[in-house]
Structures are given as C-alpha cells and as structure tokens.
N, C-alpha and C positions, 0 to 999 in steps of 0.2 A: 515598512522598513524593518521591523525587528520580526517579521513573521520570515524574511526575508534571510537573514541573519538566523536566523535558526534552524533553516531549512538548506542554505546552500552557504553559508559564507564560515571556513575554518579559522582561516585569517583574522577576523573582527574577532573570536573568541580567545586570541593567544595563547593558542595548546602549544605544548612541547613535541618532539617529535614522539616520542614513547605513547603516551597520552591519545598521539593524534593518528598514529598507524593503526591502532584500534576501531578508530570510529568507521562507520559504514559511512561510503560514497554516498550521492544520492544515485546515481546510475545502480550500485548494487540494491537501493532501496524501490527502485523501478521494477525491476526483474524480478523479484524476491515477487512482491505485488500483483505481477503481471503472470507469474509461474499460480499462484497461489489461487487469483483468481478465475484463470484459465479452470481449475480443480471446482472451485465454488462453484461455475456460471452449470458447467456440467451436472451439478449437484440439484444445482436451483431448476438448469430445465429438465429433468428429470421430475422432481417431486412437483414441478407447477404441471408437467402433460399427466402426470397420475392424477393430478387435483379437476383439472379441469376440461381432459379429455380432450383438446385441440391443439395441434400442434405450433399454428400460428401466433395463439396465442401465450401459451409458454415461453416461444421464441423470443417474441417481445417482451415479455417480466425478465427471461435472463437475461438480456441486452441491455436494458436500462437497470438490472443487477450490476452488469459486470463494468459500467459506466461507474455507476456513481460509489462503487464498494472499492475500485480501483483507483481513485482520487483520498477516499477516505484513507484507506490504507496506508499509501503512500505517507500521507502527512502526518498518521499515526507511526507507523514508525520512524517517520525523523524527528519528531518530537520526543518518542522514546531514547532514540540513539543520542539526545543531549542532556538526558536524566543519569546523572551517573550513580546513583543506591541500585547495588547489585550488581556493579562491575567489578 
C-alpha cells in the first residue's frame, strides 16, 4: 500500500497544483528508463562480446541487463521524484 502511494497515487499525498505540475508522471518515468536503457543494454552487449567473444552469449547478459536495470530504474526514480531536497 505505501510502496503504492509513492509510486503512482498524487491524490493520497495532497499536493497543490503548483507543487504538483512539477512532479514527473510515472509514464514519463517509464520512457525516461526505457530510452536510457535501450543506451545501457547497447553498452553492456558490446563490452560483454569484447569479454567474452560469443555473441550469444552477450545477448543473453544484456537481456537479463536490460530486464532487471529497467524495473530498478523506474522505481529509483519515482522514489526520487517524492524526495523534495533540491527542488
């Protein structure tokens, strides 16, 4: 419930509208994620077929990269976006 509330609910927090036109959607915090680690997975199977010389096997380190860094992400930055020091 409160992971809940942090992650999608504006409403439950009682922001103003000023306050609240600031904060990132979570659909903007998808795409941000999804752009970001389209860039990373690139990064990853590159340096993993330098490492390891098979291409197969790259493929699959950056897939299960770009799985679980894109979940992570996400949830790091909506946790950020509810910390307001440096806004």
């Amino acid at each position: 419930m409160i992971l809940n509330q942090i992650i999608f609910s504006k409403k439950a927090q009682g922001k103003g509208f000023e306050e609240d036109k600031n904060s990132e959607k979570p659909l903007r915090s998808v795409l941000k994620a999804l752009s970001w680690r389209i860039i990373g997975t690139v990064d990853t199977l590159i340096v993993s077929y330098i490492l390891t010389g098979e291409i197969a096997l790259a493929t699959s380190i950056a897939s299960v990269d770009f799985l679980t860094k894109l979940v992570l992400y996400f949830f790091h930055e909506r946790i950020w976006n509810k910390i307001k020091w440096g806004k």
